[in-house]
VEXDREN-2710 file (C-alpha; in Angstrom, 1 decimal):
% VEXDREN-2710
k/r/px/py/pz
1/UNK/-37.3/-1.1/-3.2
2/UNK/-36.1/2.7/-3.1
3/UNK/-36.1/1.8/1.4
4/UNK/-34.0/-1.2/0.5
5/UNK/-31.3/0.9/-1.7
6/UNK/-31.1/3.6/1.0
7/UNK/-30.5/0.9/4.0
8/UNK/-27.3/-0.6/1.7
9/UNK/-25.8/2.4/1.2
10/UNK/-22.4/2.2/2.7
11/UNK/-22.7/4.0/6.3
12/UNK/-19.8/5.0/8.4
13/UNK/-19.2/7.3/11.5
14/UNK/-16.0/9.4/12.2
15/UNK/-15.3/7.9/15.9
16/UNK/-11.3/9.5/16.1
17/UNK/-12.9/12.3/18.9
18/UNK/-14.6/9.3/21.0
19/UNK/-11.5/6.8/20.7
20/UNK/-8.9/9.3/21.8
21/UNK/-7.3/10.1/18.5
22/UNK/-8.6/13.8/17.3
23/UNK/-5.8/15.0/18.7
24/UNK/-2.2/14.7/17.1
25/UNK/-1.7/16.0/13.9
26/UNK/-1.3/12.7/11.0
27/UNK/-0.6/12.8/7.7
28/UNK/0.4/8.8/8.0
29/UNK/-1.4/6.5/9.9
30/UNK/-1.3/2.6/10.8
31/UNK/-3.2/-0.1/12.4
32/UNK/-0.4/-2.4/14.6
33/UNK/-1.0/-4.5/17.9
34/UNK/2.4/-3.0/19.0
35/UNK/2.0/-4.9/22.5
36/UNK/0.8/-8.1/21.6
37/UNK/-2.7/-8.2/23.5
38/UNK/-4.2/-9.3/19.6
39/UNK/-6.2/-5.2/20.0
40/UNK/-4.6/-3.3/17.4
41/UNK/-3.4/0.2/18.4
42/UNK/-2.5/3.0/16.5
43/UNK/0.4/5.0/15.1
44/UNK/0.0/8.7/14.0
45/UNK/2.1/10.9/11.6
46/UNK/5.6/8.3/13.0
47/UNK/5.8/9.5/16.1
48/UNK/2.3/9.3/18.3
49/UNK/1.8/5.9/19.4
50/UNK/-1.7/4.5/21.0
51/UNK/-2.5/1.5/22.3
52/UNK/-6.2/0.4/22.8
53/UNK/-7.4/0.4/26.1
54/UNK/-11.3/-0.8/25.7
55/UNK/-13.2/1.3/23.7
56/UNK/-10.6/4.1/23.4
57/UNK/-6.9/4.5/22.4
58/UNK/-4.3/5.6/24.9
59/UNK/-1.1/7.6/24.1
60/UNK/2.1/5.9/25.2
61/UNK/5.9/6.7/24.6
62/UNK/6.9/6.0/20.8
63/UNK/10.5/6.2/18.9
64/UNK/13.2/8.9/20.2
65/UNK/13.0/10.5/16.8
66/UNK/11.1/10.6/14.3
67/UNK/11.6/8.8/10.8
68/UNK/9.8/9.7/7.6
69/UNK/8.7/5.9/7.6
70/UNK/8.0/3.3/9.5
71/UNK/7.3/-0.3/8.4
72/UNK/5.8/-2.7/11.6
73/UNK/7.1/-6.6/10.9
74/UNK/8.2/-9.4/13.4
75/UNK/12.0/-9.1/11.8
76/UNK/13.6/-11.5/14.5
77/UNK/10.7/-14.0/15.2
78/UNK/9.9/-13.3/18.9
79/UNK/6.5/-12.9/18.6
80/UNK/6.0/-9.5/18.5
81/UNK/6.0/-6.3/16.0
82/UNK/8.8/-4.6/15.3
83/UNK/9.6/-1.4/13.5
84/UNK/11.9/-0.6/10.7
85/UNK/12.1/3.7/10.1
86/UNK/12.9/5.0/7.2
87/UNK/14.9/8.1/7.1
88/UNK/15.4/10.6/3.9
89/UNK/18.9/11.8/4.3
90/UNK/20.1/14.0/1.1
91/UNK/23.9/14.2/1.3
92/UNK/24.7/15.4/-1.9
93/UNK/22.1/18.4/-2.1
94/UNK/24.4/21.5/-0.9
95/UNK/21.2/23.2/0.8
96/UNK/20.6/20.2/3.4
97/UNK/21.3/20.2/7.3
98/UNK/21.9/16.7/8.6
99/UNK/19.7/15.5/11.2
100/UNK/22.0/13.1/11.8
101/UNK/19.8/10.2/11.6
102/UNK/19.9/6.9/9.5
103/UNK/17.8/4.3/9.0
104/UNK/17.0/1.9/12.1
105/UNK/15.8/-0.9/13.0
106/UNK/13.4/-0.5/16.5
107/UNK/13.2/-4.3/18.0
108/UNK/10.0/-4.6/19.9
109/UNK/10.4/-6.1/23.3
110/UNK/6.8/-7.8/23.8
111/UNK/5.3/-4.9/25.8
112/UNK/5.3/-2.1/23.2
113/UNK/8.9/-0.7/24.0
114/UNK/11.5/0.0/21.5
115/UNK/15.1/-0.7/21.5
116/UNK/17.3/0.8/18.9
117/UNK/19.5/-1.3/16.5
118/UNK/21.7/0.5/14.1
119/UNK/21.8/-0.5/10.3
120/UNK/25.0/-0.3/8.4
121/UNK/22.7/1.1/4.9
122/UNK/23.4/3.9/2.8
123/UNK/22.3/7.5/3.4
124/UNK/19.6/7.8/0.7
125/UNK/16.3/9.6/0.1
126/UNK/14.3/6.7/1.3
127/UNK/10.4/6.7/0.2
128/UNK/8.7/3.2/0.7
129/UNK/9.9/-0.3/1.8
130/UNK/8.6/-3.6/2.0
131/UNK/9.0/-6.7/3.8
132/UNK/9.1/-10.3/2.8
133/UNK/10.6/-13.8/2.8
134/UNK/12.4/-13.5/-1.1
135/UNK/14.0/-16.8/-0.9
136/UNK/11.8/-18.9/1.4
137/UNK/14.2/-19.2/4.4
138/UNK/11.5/-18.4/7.1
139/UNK/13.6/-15.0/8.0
140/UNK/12.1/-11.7/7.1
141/UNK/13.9/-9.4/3.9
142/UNK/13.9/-5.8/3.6
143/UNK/13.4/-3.9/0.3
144/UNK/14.1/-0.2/0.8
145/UNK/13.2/2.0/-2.3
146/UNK/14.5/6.0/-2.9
147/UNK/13.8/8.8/-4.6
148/UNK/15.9/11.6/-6.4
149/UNK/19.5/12.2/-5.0
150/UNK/18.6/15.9/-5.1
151/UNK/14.9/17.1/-6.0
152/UNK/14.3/19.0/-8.6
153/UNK/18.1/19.1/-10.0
154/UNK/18.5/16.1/-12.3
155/UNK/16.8/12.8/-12.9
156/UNK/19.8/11.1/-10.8
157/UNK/18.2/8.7/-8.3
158/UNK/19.5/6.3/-5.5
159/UNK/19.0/2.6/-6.5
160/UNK/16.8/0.5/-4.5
161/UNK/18.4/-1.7/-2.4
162/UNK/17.7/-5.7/-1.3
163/UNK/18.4/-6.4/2.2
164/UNK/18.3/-10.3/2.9
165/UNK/17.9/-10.8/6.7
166/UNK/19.0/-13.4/8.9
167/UNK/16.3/-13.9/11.9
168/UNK/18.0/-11.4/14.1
169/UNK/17.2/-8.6/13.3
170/UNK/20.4/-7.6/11.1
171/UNK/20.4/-7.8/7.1
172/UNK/22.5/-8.5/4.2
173/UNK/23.1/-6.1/1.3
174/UNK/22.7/-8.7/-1.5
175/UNK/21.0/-6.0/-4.2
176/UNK/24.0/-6.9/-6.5
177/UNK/24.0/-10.5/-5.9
178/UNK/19.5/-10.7/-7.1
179/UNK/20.7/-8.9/-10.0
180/UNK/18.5/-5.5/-8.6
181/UNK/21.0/-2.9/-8.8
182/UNK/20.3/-0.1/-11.3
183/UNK/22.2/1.9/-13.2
184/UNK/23.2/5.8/-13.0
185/UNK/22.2/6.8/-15.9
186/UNK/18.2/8.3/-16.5
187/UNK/16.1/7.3/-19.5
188/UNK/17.2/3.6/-19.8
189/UNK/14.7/0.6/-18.7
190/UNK/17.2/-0.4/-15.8
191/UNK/18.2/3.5/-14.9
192/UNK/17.6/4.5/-11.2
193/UNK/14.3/6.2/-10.6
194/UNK/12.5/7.6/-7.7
195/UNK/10.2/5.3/-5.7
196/UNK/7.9/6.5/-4.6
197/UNK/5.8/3.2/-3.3
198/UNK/6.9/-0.8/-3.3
199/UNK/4.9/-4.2/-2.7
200/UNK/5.0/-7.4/-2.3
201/UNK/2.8/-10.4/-4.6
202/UNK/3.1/-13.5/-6.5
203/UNK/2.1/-11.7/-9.8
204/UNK/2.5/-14.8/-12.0
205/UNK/1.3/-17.6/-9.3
206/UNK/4.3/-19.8/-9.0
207/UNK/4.5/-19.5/-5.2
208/UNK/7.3/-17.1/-5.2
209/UNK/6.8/-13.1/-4.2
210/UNK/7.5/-10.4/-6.8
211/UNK/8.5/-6.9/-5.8
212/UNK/6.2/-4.3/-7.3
213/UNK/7.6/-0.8/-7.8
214/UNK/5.6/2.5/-8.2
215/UNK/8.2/5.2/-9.5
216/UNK/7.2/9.2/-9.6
217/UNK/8.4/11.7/-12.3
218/UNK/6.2/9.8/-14.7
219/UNK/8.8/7.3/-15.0
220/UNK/8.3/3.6/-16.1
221/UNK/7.6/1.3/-12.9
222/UNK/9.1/-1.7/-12.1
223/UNK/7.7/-5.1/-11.6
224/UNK/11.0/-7.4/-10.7
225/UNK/9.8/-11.0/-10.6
226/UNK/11.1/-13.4/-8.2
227/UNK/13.2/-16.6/-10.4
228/UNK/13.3/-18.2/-7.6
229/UNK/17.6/-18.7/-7.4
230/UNK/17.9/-15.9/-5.2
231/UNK/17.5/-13.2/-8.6
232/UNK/14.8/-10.6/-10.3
233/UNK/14.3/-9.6/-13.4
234/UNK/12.0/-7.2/-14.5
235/UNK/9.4/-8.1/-16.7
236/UNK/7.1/-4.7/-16.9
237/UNK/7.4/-4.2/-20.2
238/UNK/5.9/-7.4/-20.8
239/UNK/2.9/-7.3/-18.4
240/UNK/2.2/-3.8/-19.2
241/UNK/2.6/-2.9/-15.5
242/UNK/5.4/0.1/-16.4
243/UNK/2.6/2.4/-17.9
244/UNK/-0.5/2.1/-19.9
245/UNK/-0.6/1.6/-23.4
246/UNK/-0.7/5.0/-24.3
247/UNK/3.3/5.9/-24.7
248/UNK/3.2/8.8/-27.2
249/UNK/4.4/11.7/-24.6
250/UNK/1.6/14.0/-26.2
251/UNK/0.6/17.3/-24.2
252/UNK/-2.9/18.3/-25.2
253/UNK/-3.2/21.6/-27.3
254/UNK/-5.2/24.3/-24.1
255/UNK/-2.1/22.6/-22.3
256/UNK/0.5/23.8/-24.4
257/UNK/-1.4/27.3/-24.4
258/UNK/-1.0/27.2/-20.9
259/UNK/2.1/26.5/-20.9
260/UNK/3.0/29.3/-23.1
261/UNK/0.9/32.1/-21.4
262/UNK/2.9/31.3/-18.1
263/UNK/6.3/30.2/-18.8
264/UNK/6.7/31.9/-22.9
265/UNK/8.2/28.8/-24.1
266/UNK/6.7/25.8/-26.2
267/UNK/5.8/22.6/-24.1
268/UNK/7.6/19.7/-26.1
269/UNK/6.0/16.1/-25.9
270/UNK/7.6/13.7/-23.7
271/UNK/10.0/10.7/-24.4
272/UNK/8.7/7.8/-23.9
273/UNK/10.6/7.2/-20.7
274/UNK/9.3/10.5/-19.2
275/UNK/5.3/9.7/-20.7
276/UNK/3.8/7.2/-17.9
277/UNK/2.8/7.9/-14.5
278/UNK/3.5/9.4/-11.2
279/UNK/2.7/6.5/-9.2
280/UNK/2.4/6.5/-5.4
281/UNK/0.6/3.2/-3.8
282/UNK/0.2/0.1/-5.7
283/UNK/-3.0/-2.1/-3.9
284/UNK/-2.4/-5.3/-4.8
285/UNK/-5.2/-8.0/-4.5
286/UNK/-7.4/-10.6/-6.5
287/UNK/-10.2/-8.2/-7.2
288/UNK/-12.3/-10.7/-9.4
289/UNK/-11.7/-13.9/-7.2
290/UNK/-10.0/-15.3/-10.6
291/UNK/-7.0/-16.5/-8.4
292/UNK/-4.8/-13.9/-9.9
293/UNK/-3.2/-10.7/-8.5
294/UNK/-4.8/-7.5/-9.9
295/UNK/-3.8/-4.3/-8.3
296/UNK/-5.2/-0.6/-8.3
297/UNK/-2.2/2.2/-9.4
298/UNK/-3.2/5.1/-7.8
299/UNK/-1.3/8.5/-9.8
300/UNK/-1.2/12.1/-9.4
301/UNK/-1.9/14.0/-12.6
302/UNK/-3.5/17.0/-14.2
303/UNK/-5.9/18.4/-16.4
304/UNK/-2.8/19.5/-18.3
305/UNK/-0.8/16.3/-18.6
306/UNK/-3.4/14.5/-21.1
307/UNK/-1.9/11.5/-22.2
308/UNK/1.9/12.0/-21.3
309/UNK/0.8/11.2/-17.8
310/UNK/-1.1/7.7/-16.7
311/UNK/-4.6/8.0/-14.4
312/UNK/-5.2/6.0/-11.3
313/UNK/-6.2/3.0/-13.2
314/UNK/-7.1/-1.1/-12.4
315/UNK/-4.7/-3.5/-13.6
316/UNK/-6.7/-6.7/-14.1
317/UNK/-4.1/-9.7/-14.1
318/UNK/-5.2/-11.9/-17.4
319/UNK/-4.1/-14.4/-15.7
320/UNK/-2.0/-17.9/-16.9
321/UNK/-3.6/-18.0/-20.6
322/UNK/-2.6/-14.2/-20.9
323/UNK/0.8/-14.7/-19.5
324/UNK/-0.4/-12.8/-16.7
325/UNK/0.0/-9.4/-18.7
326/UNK/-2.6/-6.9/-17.1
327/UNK/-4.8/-4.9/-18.4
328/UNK/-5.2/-1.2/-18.0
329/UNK/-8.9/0.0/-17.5
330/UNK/-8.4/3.9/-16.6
331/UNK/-12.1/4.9/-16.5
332/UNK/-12.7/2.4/-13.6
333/UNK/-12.8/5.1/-10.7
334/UNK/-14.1/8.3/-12.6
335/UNK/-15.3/11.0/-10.7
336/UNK/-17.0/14.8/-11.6
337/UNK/-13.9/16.7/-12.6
338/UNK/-14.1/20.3/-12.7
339/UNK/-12.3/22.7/-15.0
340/UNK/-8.3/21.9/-15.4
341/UNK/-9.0/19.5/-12.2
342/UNK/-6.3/17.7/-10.6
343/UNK/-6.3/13.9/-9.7
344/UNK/-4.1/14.2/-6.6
345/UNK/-4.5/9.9/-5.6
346/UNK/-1.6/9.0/-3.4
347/UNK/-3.3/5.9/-1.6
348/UNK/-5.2/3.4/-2.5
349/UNK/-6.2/-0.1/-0.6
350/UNK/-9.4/-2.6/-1.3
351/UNK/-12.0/-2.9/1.6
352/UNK/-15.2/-5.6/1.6
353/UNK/-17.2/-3.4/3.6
354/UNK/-20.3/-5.0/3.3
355/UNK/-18.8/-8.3/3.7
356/UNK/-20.8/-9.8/0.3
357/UNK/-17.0/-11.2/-0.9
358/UNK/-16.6/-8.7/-3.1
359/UNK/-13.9/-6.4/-2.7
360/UNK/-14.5/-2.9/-2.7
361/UNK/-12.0/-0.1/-3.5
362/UNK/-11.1/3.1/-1.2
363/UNK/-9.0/6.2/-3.0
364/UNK/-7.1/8.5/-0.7
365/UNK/-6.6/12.0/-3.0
366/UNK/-5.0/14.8/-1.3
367/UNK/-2.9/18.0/-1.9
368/UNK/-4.7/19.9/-4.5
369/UNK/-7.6/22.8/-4.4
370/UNK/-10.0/21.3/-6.1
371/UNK/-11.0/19.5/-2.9
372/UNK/-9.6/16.2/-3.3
373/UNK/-11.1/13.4/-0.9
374/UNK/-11.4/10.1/0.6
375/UNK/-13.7/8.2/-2.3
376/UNK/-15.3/4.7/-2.0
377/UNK/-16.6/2.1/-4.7
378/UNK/-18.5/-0.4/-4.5
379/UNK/-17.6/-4.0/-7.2
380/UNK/-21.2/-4.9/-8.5
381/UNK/-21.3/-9.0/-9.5
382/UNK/-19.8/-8.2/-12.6
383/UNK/-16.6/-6.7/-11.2
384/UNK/-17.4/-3.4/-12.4
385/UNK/-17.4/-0.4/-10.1
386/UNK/-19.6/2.0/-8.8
387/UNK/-19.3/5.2/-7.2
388/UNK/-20.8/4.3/-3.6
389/UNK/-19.6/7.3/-1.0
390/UNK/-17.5/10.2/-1.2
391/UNK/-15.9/10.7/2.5
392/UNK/-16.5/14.5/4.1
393/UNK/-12.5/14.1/4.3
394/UNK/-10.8/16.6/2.6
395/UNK/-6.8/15.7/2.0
396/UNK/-7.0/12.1/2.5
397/UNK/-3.8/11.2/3.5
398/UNK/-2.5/7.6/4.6
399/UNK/-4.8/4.5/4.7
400/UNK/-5.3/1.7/7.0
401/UNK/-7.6/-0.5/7.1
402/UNK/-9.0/-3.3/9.3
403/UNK/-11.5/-4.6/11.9
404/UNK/-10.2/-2.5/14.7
405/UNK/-13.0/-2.6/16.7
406/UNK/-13.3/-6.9/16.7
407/UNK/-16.9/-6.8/15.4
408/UNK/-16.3/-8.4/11.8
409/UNK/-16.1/-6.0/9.8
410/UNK/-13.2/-3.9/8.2
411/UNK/-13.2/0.4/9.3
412/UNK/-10.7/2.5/8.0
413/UNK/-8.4/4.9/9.8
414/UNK/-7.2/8.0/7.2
415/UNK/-4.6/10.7/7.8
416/UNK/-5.0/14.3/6.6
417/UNK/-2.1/16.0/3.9
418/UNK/-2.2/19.9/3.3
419/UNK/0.2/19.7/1.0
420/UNK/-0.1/22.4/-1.1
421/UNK/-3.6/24.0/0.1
422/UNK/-3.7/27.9/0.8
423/UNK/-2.7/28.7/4.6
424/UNK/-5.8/29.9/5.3
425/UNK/-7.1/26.2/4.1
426/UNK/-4.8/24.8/6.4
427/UNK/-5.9/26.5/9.2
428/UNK/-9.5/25.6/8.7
429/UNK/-9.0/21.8/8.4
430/UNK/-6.2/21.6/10.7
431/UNK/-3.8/18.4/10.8
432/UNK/-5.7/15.5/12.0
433/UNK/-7.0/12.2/11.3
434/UNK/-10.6/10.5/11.1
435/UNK/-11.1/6.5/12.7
436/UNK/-14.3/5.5/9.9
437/UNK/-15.6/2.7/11.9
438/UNK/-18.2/0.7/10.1
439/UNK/-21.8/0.9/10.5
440/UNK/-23.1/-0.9/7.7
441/UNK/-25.0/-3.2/9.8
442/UNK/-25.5/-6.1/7.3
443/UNK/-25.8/-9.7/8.0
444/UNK/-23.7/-11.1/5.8
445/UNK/-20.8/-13.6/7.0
446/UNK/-16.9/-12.8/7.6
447/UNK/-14.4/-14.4/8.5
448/UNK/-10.7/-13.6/9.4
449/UNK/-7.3/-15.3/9.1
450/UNK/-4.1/-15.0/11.2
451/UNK/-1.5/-17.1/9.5
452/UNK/1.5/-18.4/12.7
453/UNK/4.5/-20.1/10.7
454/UNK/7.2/-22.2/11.6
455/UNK/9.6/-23.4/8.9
456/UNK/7.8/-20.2/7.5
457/UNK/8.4/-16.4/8.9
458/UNK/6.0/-16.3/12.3
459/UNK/3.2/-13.5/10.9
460/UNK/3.2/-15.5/7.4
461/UNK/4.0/-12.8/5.5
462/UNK/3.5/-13.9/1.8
463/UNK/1.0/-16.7/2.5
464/UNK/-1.7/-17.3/0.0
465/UNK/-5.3/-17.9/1.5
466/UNK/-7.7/-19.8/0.5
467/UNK/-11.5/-19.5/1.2
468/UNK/-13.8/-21.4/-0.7
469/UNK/-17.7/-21.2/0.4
470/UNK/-20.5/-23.9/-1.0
471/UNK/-21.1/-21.8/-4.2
472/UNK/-18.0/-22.7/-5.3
473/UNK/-16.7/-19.3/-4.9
474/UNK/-13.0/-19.2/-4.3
475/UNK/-11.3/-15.7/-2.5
476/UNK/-8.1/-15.5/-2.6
477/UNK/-6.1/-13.5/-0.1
478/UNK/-1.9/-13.1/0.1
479/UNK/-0.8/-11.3/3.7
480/UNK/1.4/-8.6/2.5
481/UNK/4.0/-6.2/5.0
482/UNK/4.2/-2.7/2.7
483/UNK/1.5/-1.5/0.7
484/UNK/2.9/1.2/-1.2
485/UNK/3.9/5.1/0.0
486/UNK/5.6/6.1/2.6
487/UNK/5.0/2.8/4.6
488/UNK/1.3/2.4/3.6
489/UNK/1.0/-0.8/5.8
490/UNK/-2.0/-2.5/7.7
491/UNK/-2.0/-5.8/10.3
492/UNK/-1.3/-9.3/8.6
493/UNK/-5.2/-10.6/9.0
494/UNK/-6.5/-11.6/6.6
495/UNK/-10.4/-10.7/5.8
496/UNK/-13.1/-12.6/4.2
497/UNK/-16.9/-11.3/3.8
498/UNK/-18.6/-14.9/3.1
499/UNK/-22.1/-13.6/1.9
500/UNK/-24.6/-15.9/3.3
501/UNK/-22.5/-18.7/3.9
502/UNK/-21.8/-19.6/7.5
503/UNK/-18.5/-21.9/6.6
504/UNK/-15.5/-22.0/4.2
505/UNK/-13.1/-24.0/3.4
506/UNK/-9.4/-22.7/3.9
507/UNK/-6.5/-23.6/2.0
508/UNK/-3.2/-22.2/3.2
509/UNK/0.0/-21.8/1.0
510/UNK/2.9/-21.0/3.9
511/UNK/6.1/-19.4/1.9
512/UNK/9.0/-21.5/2.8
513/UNK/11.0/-23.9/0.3
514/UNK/8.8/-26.5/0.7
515/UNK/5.8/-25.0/-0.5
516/UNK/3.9/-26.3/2.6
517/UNK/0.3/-26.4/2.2
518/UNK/-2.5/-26.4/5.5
519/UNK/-5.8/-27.0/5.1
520/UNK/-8.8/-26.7/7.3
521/UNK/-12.4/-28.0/6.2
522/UNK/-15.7/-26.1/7.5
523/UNK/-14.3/-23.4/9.2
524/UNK/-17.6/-21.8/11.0
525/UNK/-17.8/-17.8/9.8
526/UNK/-17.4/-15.0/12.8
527/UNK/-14.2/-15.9/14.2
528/UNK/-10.5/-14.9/13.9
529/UNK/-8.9/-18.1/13.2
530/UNK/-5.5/-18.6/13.5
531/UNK/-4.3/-21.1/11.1
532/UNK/-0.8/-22.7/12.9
533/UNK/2.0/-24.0/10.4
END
């Protein structure tokens, strides 16, 4: 028994030195088949790109600048991947020199090369997007989230902004027309507030995507659902996605002290628009194979904080009898905390990596001295969690995660963030980023899903997947384009680990106005399949 236990244990080598990639800094990094050739390549840190060349990744010409995000979709419906950057312009803070850039939109011309199309969008402090079909016309939409107008001065933010596109790669302001646009004025449930991290789901399982916002300065989130006229409205307050239940603001008492030894003033408890969490990445997924959307919120906060700030916490979706509320287990993904720790999780994402059909969960923590990491946990058959590896990865920055290597199952590529490390830290771990490629070795069953639409978008962003194996066991997949921070993204496959079941069942929901449904009986496991509208 103890031999069997040690031969499960989750098992991965760091490969980036072997596969080309140990040598550009990356804080950010993504898994895209920029050329089409169905290998996916690799973008580092927005401005090193890589395409696979057999076993190892080859450096090629990228963007001519670089952008502080970048979000890979098919925005015109050619066929290939192309690339939406993100710029953080601060006009109105007095100490900033323009770059003179703006956002673009980089249309991909089959082979990998990028052609620049200008956007007529604001100038704003842009910090995550998302892309998705909002009303079902088979074109790709844009939703562009920003932060403060100037950091550190006031609460002030840009709104977040709804771009509706038309197949061609150009796009529609119509934030005013959903009934998105928020107001200039902090503290109110519809104020402004800096997003930090956006996503796409059907949270309530009417067919339609929801927009799921992750907001910083402890600031309630958003969670606009989709009516399906062409509006949002934010519901949550309802489903207790805008913080956890503790609102009270309260600073614990050795906080406080702190406080007052360093600055000489009293700490005053929060209000409760200021008491919830700073939340980066929001990893949205059906956990519990329930048929529901459950997500992981993954916060920075501190040993200070107590409970005027939120904890990385899973939201577990209660589903149709609950009115879909979620709730909020926060002692989920604990892990040894040292004296006044910090809890510095800026990306999270869900992983099977042992292919049982059980999603497991990866954490990302960077930017703090108390050696924050790249953390893994394992779901048990009850859906709990267990702590199952703790990554030699010190200031885990950006995630991506998928079967890179075509052998069935899911690795993980992982940037590296300094933030806020001494210098002489920084010099020792150097900028750089680690290719986990997955050695588990196990014998279970996977299988993987590419989704090609017609009266749909082409990749199928928003579909809902379907796998059902002969145990009855439904998984439920939805291909999303924007995970969360900073352009947290991976490719639109979707995974399944089948166990010991060599065929499923697939039932595909494509998101157009009809609602189309596919369906394709005893698919054999091992095998990309791509499922055509």
């Amino acid at each position: 028994m103890v031999l069997l236990l040690i031969l499960l244990l989750p098992d991965f080598a760091n490969v980036a030195g072997q596969a080309g990639l140990d040598g550009p800094p990356s804080g950010r990094s993504v898994f895209v088949d920029l050329n089409g050739d169905g290998q996916l390549d690799v973008v580092l840190d927005r401005e090193h790109f890589f395409l696979k060349r057999g076993e190892r990744f080859e450096r090629v010409p990228g963007l001519p600048f670089i952008p502080d995000l970048m979000l890979f979709a098919d925005f015109d419906n050619d066929g290939d991947q192309d690339c939406f950057a993100g710029v953080v312009c601060e006009p109105e803070n007095a100490k900033w020199k323009d770059h003179g850039h703006s956002n673009t939109l980089f249309l991909n011309d089959g082979k990998g090369v990028f052609k620049a199309r200008e956007l007529n969008m604001p100038r704003t402090t842009v910090r995550a997007a998302c892309a998705f079909d909002y009303d079902r016309d088979g074109n790709l939409d844009l939703f562009v989230g920003s932060g403060y107008r100037v950091y550190g001065q006031s609460y002030a933010c840009y709104p977040d902004r709804l771009y509706r596109g038309k197949g061609d790669g150009s796009f529609e302001d119509v934030t005013r027309r959903a009934k998105l646009l928020t107001i200039d004025e902090p503290g109110k449930r519809k104020s402004s507030k800096p997003t930090y991290g956006v996503t796409h789901g059907d949270w309530n399982g009417d067919g339609l995507q929801d927009i799921w916002v992750c907001t910083y300065g402890r600031q309630w989130n958003f969670l606009w659902q989709n009516n399906g006229d062409g509006t949002f409205t934010d519901v949550a307050a309802r489903a207790g996605f805008d913080g956890d239940r503790d609102r009270s603001g309260k600073y614990p008492e050795e906080g406080k002290r702190a406080y007052k030894r360093s600055t000489g003033e009293d700490r005053v408890d929060e209000m409760p628009f200021r008491a919830n969490g700073n939340t980066f990445d929001c990893a949205v997924a059906d956990f519990d194979n329930d048929g529901d959307q459950d997500c992981i919120l993954a916060e920075i906060t501190h040993w200070w904080a107590g409970p005027s700030s939120d904890r990385t916490s899973l939201l577990v979706n209660r589903g149709g009898v609950e009115a879909f509320t979620f709730e909020h287990r926060s002692a989920v993904f604990e892990r040894p905390r040292i004296e006044r720790w910090n809890q510095g999780d800026i990306h999270a994402g869900w992983i099977d990596f042992d292919n049982d059909g059980l999603l497991d969960a990866v954490i990302a923590s960077s930017d703090y001295v108390d050696r924050q990491e790249l953390k893994l946990y394992r779901q048990r058959p009850d859906h709990t969690f267990e702590a199952a590896r703790t990554f030699d990865w010190e200031g885990a920055g950006q995630l991506s995660i998928a079967d890179y290597d075509n052998d069935g199952d899911q690795d993980i590529l992982v940037g590296r963030s300094l933030n806020r490390l001494p210098a002489p830290r920084r010099r020792e771990l150097g900028p750089s980023v680690a290719l986990f490629r997955n050695d588990v070795g196990n014998k279970n069953h996977w299988l993987q899903v590419v989704c090609r639409g017609k009266t749909a978008n082409r990749d199928g962003i928003g579909c809902r997947i379907e796998a059902t194996t002969a145990d009855g066991v439904t998984q439920t997949r939805e291909i999303r384009c924007g995970l969360g921070h900073v352009g947290h993204n991976g490719p639109p496959i979707a995974h399944f680990g089948l166990g010991r079941h060599a065929k499923a069942d697939l039932v595909v929901w494509w998101p157009d106005r009809a609602g189309t449904k596919s369906e394709v009986r005893a698919v054999e496991a091992g095998q990309r399949l791509v499922v055509r509208q």
